[in-house]
C-alpha positions as CSV (number, residue, x, y, z in Angstrom):
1,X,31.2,297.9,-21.5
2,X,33.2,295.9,-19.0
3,X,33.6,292.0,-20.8
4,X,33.3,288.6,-19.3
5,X,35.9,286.4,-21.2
6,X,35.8,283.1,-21.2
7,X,38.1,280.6,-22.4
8,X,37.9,277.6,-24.0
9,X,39.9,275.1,-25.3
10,X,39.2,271.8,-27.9
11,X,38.1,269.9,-24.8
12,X,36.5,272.4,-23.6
13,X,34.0,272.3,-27.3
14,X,33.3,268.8,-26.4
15,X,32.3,269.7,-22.3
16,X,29.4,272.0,-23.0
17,X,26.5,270.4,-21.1
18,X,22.9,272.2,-21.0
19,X,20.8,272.1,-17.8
20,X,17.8,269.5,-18.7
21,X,15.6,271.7,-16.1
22,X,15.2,274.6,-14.4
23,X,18.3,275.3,-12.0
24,X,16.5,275.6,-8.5
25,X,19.2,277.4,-6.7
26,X,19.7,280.0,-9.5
27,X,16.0,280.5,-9.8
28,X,16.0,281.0,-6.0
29,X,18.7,283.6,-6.3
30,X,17.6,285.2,-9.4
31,X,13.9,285.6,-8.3
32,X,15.1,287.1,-5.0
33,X,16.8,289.8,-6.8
34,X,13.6,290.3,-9.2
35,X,12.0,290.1,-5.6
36,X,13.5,293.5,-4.3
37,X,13.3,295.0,-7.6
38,X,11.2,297.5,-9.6
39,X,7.6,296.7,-8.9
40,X,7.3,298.2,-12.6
41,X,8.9,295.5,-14.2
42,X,7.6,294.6,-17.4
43,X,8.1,291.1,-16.5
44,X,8.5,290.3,-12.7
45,X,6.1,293.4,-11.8
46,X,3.1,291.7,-11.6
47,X,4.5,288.4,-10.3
48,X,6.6,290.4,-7.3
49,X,3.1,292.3,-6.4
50,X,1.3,289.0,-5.8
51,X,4.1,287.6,-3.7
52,X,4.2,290.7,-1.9
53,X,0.0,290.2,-1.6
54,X,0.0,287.1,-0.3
55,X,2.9,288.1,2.5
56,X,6.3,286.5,2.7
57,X,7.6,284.7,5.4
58,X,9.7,286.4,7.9
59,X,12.5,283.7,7.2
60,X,12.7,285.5,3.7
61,X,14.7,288.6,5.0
62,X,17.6,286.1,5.4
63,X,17.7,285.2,2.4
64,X,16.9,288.8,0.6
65,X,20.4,289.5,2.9
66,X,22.1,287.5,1.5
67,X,20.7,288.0,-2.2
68,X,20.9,291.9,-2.3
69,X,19.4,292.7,-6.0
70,X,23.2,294.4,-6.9
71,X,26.2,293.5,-6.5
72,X,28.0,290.3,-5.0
73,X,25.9,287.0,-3.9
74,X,27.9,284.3,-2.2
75,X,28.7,281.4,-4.7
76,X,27.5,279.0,-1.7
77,X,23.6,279.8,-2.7
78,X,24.2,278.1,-6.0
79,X,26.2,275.2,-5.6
80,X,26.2,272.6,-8.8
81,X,24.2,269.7,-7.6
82,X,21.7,270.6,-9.6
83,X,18.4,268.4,-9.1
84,X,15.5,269.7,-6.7
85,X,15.3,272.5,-4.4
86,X,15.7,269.7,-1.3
87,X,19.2,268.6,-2.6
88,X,20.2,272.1,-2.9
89,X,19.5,273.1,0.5
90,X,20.9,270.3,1.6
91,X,24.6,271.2,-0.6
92,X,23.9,274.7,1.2
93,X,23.4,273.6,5.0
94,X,27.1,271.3,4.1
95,X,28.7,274.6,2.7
96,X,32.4,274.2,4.3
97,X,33.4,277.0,6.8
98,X,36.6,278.0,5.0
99,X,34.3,278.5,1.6
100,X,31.2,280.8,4.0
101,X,33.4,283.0,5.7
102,X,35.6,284.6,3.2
103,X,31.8,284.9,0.9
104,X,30.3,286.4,3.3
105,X,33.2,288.7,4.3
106,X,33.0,290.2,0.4
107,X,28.7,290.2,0.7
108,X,28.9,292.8,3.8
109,X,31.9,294.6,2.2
110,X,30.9,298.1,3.6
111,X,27.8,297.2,6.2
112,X,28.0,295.1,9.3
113,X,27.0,292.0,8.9
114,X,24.1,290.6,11.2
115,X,24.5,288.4,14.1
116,X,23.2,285.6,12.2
117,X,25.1,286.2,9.0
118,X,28.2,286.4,11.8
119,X,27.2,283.4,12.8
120,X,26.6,281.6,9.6
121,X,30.4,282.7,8.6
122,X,31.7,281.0,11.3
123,X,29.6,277.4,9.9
124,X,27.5,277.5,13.0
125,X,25.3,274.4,12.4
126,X,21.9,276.2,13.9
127,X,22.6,279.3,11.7
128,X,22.6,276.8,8.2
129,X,20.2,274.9,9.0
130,X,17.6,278.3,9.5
131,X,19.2,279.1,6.1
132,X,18.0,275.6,4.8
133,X,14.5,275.7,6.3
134,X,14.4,279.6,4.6
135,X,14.8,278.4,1.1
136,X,12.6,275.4,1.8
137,X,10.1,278.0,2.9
138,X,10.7,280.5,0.0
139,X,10.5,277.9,-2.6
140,X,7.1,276.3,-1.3
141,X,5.6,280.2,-0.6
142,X,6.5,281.8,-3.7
143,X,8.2,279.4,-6.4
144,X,6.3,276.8,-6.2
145,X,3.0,277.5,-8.1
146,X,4.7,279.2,-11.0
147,X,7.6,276.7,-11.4
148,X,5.4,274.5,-14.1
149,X,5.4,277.9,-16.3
150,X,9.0,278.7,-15.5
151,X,9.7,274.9,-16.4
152,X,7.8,275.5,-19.4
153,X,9.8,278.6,-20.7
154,X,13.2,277.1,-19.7
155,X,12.8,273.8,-21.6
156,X,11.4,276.3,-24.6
157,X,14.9,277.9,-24.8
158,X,16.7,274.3,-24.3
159,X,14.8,272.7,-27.1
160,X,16.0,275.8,-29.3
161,X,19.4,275.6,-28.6
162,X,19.4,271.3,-28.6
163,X,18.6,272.1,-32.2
164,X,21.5,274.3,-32.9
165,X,24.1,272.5,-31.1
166,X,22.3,269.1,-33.6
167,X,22.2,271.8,-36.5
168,X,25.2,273.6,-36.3
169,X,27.4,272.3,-33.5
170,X,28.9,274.0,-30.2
171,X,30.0,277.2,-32.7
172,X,26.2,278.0,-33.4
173,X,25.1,277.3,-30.1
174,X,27.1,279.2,-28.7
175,X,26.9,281.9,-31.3
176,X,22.5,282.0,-30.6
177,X,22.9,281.9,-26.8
178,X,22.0,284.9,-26.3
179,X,22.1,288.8,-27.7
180,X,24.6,289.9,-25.3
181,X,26.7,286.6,-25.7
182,X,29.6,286.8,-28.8
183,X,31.7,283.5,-29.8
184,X,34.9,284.9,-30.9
185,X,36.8,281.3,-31.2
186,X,38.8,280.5,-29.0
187,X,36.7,282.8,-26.4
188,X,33.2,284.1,-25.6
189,X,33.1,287.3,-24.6
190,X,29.6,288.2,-22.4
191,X,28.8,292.0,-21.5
192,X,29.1,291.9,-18.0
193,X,28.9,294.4,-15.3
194,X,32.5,293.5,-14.3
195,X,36.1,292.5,-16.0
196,X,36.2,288.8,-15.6
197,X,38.3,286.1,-16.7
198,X,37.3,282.6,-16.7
199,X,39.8,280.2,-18.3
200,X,37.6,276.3,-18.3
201,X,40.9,274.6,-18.7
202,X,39.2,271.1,-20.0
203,X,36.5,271.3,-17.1
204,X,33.5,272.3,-19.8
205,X,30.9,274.6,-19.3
206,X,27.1,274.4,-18.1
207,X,24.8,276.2,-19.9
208,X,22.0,277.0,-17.5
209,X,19.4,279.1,-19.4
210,X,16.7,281.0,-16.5
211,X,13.6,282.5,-16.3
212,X,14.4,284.8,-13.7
213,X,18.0,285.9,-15.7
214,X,17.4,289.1,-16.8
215,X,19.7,291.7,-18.6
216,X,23.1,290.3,-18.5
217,X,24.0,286.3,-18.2
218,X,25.7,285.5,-14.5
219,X,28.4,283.4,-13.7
220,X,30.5,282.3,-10.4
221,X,33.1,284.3,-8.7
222,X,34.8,281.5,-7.4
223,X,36.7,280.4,-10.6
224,X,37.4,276.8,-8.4
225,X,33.9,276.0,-8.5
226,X,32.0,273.9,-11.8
227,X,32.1,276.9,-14.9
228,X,28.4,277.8,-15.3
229,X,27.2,280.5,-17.3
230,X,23.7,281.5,-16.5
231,X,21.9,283.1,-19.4
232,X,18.3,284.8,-19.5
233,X,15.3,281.9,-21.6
234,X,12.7,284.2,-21.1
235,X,12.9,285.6,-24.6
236,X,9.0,285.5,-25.4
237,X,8.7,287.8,-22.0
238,X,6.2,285.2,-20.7
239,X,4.7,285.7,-16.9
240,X,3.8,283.7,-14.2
241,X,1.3,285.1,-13.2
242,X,-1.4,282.9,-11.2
243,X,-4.1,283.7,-13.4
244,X,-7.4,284.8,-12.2
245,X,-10.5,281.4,-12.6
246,X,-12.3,284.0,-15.5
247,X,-12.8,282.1,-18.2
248,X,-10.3,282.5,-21.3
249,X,-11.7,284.5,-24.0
250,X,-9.0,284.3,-26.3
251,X,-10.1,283.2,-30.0
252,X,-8.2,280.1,-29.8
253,X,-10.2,279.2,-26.6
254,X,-13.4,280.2,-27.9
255,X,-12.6,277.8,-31.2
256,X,-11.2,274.9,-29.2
257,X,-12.4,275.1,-25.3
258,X,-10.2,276.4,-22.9
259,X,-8.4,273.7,-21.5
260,X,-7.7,272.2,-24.9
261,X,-6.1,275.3,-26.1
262,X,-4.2,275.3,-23.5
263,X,-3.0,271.6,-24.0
264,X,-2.1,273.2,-27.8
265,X,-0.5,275.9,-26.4
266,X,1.9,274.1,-24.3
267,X,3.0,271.4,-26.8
268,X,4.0,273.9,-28.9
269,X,5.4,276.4,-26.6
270,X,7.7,273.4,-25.5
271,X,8.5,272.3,-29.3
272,X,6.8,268.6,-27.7
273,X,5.3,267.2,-24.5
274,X,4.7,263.5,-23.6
275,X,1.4,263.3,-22.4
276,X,2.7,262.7,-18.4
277,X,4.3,266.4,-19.0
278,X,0.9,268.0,-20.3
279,X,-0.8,266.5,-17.0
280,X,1.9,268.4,-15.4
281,X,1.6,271.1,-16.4
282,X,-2.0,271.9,-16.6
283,X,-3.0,269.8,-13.7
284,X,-4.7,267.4,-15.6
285,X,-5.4,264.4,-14.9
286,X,-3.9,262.0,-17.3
287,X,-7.1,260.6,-19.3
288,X,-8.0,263.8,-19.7
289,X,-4.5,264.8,-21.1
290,X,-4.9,261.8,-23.1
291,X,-8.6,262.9,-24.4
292,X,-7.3,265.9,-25.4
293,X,-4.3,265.2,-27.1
294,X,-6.7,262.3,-29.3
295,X,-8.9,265.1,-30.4
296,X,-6.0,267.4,-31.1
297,X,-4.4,264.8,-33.4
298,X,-7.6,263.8,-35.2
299,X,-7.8,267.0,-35.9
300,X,-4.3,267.0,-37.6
301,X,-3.3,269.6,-35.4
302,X,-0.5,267.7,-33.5
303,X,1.0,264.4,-34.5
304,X,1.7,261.8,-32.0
305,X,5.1,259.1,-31.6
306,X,5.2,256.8,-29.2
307,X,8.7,256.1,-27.4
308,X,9.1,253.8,-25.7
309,X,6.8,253.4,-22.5
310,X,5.9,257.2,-23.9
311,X,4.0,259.1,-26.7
312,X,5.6,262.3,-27.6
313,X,3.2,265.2,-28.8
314,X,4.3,267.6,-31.1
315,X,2.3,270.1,-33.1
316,X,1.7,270.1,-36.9
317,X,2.2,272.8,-39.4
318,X,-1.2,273.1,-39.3
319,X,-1.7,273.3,-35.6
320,X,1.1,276.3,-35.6
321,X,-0.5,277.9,-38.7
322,X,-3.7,278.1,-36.1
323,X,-2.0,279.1,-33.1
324,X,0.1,282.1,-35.3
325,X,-3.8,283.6,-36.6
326,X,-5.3,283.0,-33.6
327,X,-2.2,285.4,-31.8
328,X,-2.9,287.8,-34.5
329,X,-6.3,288.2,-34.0
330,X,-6.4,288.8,-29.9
């Protein structure tokens, strides 16, 4: 199988950053390409089918263009600001002409490319900022309601790998990133669908773990750009699905109420939540985060630190031992 190879160097060990959140522009890409995808999926099936449901806006066939679910996507979707989807389309809509046209030369390869994509080679201001308004659009339409649960699943896999880089270092992080990910010091080697060389030459490398990442881990083309390898977190094959108001019949909810197994659920799903991040999450309001989490830990079932201006929730061995026989009996 074709091998991404990428090189490192001692100051390159002590570069490796991890996303703190969900990437916005690589979950925008990578749900656009689980967009056009199988509607089978074990995953993104279900989730793709209620998109599709609810009707996408027509401003989404520019970016499904530009995002075709094979193949090349221009590096200039995903640039490395990181932060919120509004600062990425606005690193987007400043994309520099001599970066678009070349990217989108390589996307059309064989096809004619579209008036519009024409234009937005040629960094036509009108034709970026319909691209920025798009991936507003998309976000708000589609990505929005789910991103608490895809936040919730991407800080799951950070918190696991915080513990091996605290446990083991960068060699056992990197060694647990991920199945098809092998550190073979000085290099890691990633089954890819291409060749590839990236050397980091003291620049680092950001770890970006994704929901929507699925199969193989993704990096840049443009070896000029930040090194980021993009790596699937959805190990647990969670959904994000917007449920259905039926009531929760799960044993755990009939034992604890619904809403407070679900405040449970999160905490340890996420290895620990402050109690803001619970609100979040579940839409709660926060005394009623707060009047959950109390009976929780009177219970003995999480144990609570406070931090600062914060308490920290995390759950007991007793609150897992619960969770793990509830699982096994539903």
């Amino acid at each position: 199988m074709p091998v991404l190879t990428i090189h490192f160097s001692a100051d390159d060990l002590g570069r490796i950053t991890l996303a703190s959140e969900p990437d916005a522009a690589w979950e925008m890409l990578l749900s656009l390409h689980a967009l056009a995808g199988p509607a089978n999926h074990v995953v993104f099936g279900p989730w793709r089918n209620q998109a599709l449901d609810r009707g996408l806006a027509p401003s989404t066939g520019l970016l499904l263009a530009l995002a075709p679910p094979r193949g090349y996507s221009p590096d200039f979707l995903t640039p490395s600001t990181g932060g919120g989807l509004d600062s990425v389309a606005d690193a987007v809509m400043g994309t520099e002409r001599r970066r678009l046209r070349p990217q989108i030369a390589l996307l059309s390869g064989r096809r004619a490319p579209t008036p519009w994509m024409r234009s937005l080679a040629q960094g036509d201001l009108a034709a970026l900022k319909r691209l920025g308004a798009a991936m507003r659009q998309y976000h708000a339409n589609v990505l929005a309601r789910p991103w608490n649960r895809i936040r919730s699943v991407v800080e799951a896999e950070r918190a696991a790998r915080v513990r091996d880089l605290l446990e083991g270092g960068a060699e056992r992080l990197l060694s647990n990133l991920h199945p098809t990910i092998r550190w073979k010091p000085p290099v890691l080697q990633v089954n890819y669908p291409v060749n590839q060389q990236l050397h980091l030459d003291g620049r680092g490398l950001r770890l970006i773990p994704s929901y929507f990442c699925w199969g193989l881990p993704i990096t840049l083309l443009d070896d000029h750009m930040t090194p980021v390898l993009v790596y699937p977190a959805n190990r647990a094959l969670q959904r994000i699905l917007i449920h259905s108001p039926e009531p929760d019949r799960t044993p755990l909810s009939r034992l604890l109420g619904q809403t407070r197994a679900a405040v449970l659920e999160e905490i340890a799903t996420n290895s620990g939540l402050t109690g803001g991040g619970i609100a979040g999450r579940l839409r709660l309001s926060p005394a009623s985060a707060s009047e959950h989490t109390t009976t929780l830990r009177q219970a003995g079932l999480i144990l609570s630190r406070r931090a600062g201006n914060t308490v920290w929730h995390t759950v007991t061995p007793l609150g897992r031992d619960l969770l793990d026989g509830c699982r096994s009996l539903h």
